[in-house]
MMTF fields as JSON, N, C-alpha, C and O atoms, coordinates in Angstrom:
{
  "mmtfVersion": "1.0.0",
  "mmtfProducer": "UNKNOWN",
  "numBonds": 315,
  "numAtoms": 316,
  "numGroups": 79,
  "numChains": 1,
  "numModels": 1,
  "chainsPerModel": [1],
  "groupsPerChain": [79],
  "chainIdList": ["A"],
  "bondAtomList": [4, 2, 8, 6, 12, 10, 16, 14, 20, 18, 24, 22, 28, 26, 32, 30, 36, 34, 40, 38, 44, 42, 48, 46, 52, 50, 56, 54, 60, 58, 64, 62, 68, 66, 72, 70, 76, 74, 80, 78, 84, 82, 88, 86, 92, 90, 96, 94, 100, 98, 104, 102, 108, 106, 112, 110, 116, 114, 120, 118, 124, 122, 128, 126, 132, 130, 136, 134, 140, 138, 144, 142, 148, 146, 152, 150, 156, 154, 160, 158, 164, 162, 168, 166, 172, 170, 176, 174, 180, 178, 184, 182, 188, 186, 192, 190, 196, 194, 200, 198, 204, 202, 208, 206, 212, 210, 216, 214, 220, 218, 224, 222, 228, 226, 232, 230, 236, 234, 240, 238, 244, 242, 248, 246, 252, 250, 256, 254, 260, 258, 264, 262, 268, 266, 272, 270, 276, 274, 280, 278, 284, 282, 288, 286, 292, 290, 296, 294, 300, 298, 304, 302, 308, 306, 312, 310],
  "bondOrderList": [1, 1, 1, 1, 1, 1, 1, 1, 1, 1, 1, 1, 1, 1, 1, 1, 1, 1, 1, 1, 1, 1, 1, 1, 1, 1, 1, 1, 1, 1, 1, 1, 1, 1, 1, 1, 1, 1, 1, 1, 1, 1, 1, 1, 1, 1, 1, 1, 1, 1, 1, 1, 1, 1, 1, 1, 1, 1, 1, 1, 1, 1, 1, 1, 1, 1, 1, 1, 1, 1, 1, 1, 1, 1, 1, 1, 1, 1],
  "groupList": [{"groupName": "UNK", "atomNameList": ["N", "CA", "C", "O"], "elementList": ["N", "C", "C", "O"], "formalChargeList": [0, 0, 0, 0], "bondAtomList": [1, 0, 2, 1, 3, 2], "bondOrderList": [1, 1, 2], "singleLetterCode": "X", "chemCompType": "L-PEPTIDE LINKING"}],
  "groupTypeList": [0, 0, 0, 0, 0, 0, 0, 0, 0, 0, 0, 0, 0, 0, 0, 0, 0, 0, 0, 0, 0, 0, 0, 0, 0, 0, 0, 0, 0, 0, 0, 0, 0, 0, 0, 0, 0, 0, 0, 0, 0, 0, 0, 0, 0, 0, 0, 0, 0, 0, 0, 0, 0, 0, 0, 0, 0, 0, 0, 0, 0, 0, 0, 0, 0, 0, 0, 0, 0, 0, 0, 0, 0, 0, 0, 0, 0, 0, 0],
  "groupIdList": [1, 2, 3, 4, 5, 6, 7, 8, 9, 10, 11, 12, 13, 14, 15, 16, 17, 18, 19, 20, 21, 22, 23, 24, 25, 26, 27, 28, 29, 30, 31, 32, 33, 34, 35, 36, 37, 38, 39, 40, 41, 42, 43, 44, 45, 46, 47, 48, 49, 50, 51, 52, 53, 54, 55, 56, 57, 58, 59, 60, 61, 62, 63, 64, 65, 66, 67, 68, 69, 70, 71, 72, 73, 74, 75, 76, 77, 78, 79],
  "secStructList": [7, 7, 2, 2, 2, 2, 2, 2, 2, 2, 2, 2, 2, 2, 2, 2, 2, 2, 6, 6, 6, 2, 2, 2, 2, 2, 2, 2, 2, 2, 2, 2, 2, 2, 2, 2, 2, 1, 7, 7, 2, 2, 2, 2, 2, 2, 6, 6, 2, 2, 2, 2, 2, 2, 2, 2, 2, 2, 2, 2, 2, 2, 2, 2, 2, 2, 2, 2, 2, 2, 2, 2, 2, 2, 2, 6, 6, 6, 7],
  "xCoordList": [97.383, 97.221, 98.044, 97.656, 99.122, 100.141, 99.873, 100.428, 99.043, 98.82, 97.302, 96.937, 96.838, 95.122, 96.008, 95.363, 96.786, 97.167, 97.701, 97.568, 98.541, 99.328, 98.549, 98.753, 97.457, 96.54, 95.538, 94.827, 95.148, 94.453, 95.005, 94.323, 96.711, 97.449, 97.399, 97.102, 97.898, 97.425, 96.182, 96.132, 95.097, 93.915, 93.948, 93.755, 94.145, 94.19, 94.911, 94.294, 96.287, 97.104, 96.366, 96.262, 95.945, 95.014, 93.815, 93.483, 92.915, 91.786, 92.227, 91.427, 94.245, 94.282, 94.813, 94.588, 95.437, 95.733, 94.938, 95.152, 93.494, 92.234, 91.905, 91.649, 91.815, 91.214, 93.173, 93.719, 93.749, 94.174, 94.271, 94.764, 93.701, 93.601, 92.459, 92.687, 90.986, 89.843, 90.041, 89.463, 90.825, 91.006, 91.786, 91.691, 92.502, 93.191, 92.866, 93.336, 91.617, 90.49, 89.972, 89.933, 89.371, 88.353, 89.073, 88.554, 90.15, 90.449, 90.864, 90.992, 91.107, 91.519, 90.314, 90.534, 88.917, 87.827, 87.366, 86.934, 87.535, 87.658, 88.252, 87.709, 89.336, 90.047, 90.026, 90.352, 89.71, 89.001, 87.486, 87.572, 86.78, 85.683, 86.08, 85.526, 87.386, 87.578, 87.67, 86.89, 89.116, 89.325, 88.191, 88.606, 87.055, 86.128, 85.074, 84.488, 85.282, 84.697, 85.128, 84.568, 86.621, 87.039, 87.109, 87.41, 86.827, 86.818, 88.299, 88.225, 89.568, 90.811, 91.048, 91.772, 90.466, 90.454, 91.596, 91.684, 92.497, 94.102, 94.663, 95.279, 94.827, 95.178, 94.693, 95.37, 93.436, 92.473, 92.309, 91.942, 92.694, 93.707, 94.515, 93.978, 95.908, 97.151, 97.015, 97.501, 96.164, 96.257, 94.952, 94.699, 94.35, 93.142, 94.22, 94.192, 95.155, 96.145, 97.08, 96.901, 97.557, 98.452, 97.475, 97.485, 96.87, 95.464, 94.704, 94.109, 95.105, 94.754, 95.679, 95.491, 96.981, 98.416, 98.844, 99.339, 98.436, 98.654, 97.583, 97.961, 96.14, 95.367, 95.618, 95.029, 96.266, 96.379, 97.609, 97.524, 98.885, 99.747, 99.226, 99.576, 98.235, 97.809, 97.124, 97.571, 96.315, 96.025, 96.493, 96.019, 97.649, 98.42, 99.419, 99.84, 99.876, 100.558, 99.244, 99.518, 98.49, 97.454, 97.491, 97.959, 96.9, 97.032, 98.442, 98.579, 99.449, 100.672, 100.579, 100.317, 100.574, 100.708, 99.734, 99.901, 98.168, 97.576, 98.242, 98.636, 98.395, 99.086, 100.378, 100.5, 100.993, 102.339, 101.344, 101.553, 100.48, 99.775, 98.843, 98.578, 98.537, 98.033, 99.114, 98.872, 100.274, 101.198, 101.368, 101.019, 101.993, 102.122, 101.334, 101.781, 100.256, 98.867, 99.086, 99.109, 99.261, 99.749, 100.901, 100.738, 101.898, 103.182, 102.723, 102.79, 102.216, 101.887, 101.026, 100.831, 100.215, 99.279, 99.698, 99.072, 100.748, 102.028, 102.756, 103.34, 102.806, 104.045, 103.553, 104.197],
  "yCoordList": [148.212, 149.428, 150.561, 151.591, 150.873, 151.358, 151.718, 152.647, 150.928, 151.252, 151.745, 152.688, 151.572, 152.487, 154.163, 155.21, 154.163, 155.439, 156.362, 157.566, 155.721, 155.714, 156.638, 157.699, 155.38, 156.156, 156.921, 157.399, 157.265, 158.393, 159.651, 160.638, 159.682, 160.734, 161.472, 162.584, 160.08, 160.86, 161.205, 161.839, 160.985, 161.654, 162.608, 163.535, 163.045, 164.492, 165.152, 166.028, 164.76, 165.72, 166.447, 167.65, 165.443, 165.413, 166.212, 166.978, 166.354, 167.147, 168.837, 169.771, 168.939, 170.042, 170.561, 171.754, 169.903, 170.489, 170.888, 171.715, 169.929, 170.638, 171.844, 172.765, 172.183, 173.41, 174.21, 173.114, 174.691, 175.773, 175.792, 176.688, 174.628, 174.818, 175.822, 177.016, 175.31, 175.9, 177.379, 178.264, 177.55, 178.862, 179.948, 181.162, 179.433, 179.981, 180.482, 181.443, 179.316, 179.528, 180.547, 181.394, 180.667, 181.668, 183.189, 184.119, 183.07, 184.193, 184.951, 186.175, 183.973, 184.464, 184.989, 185.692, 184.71, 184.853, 186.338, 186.87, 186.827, 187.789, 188.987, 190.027, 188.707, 189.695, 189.897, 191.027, 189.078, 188.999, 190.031, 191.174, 189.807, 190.764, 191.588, 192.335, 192.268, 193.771, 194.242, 195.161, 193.642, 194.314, 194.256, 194.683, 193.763, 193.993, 195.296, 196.032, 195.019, 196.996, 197.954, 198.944, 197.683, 199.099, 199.407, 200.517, 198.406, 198.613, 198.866, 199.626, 198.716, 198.916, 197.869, 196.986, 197.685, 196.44, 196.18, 195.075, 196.766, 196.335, 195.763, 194.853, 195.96, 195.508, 194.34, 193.554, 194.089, 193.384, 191.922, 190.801, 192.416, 191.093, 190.808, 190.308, 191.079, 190.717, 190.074, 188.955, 190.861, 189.758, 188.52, 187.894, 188.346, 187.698, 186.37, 185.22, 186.784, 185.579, 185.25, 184.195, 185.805, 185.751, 184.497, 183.277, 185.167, 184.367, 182.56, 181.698, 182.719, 181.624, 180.424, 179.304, 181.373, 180.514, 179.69, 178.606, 180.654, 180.302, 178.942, 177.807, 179.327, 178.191, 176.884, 175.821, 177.039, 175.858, 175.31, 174.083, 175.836, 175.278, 174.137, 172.983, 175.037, 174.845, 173.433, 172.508, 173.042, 172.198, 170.705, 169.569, 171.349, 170.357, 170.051, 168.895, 170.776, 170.232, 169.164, 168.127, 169.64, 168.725, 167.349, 166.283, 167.524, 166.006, 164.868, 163.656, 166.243, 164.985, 164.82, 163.618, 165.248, 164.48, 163.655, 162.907, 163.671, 162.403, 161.339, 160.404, 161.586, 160.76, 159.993, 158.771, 160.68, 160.148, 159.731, 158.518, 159.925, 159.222, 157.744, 156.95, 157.808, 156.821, 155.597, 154.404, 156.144, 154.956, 154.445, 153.295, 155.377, 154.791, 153.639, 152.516, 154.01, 153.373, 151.738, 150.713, 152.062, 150.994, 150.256, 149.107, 150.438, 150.081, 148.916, 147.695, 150.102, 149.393, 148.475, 147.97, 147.99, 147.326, 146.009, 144.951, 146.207, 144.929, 144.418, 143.347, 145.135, 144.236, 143.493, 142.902],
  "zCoordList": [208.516, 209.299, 208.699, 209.251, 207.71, 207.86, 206.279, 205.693, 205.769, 204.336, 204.835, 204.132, 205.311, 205.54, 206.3, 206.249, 206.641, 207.067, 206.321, 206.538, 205.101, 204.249, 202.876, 202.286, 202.813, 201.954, 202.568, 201.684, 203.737, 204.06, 203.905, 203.628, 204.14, 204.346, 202.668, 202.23, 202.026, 200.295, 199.945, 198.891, 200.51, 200.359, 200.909, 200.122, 202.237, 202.9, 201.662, 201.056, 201.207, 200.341, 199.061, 198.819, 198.413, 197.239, 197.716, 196.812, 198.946, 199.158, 199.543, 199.598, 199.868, 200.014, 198.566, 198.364, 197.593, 196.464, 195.525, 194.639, 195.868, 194.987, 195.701, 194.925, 197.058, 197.297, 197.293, 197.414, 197.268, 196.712, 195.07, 194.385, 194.645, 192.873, 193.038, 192.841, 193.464, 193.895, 194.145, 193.513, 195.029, 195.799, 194.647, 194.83, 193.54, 192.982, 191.668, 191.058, 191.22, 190.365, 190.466, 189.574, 191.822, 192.428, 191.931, 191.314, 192.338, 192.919, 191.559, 191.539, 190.188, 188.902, 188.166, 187.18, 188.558, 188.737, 188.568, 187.545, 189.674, 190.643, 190.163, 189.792, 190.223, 188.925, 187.784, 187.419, 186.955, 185.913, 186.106, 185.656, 186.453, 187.083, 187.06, 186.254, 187.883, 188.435, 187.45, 187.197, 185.98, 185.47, 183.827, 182.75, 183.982, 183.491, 183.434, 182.639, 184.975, 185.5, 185.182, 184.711, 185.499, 185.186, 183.677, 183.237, 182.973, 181.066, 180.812, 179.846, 181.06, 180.717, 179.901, 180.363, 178.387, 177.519, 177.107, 176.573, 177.149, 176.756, 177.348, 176.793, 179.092, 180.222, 180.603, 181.267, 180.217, 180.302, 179.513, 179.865, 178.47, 177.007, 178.112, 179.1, 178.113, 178.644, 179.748, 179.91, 180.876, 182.269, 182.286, 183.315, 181.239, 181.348, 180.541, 180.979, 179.291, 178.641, 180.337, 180.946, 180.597, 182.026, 182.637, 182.479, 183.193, 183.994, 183.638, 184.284, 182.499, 181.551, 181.049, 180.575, 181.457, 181.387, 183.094, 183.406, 183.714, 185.26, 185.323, 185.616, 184.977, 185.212, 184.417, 184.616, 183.791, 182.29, 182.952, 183.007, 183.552, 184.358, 185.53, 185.775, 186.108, 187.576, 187.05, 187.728, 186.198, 185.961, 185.029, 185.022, 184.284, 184.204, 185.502, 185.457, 186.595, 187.221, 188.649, 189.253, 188.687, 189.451, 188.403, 188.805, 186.916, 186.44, 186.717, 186.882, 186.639, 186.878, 187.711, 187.688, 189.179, 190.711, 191.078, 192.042, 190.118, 190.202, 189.833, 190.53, 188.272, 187.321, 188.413, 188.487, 188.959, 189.921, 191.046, 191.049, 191.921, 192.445, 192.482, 193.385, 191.182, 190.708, 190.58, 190.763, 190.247, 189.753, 191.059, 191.326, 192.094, 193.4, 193.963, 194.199, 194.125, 194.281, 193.889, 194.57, 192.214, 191.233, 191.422, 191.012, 191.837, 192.796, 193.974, 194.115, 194.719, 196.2, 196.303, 197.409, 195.022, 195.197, 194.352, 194.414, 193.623, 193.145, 193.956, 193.799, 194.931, 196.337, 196.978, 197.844]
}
């Protein structure tokens, strides 16, 4: 009982860290767009590298807390 709760709770966690990855995607998206419109191509280099560094973070730090998830998993299922 306590491990079915256990691991539901890490699934809730894991279904909210993909949607603000999601949400954060989106939203780099978005801006990217704006500053497409407005044609400010210099500005436009710089925060699009910015933008690209944030997401490349964002997604190595999601692989490690699987990666640390998984082991757990891997742990608990040795005891």
């Amino acid at each position: 009982m306590r491990e079915k709760m256990l691991e539901q709770l890490k699934e809730e966690e894991r279904e909210q860290r993909h949607e603000v990855y999601e949400e954060k995607l989106e939203d780099a998206v978005k801006e990217i767009s704006q500053l497409v419109l407005g044609e400010r191509w210099k500005e436009i280099e710089e925060r699009v590298e910015n933008i690209m560094d944030m997401v490349q973070k964002m997604a190595f730090t999601e692989g490690y807390i699987y990666a640390i998830a998984t082991l757990e998993e891997g742990l608990t299922n040795m005891v």
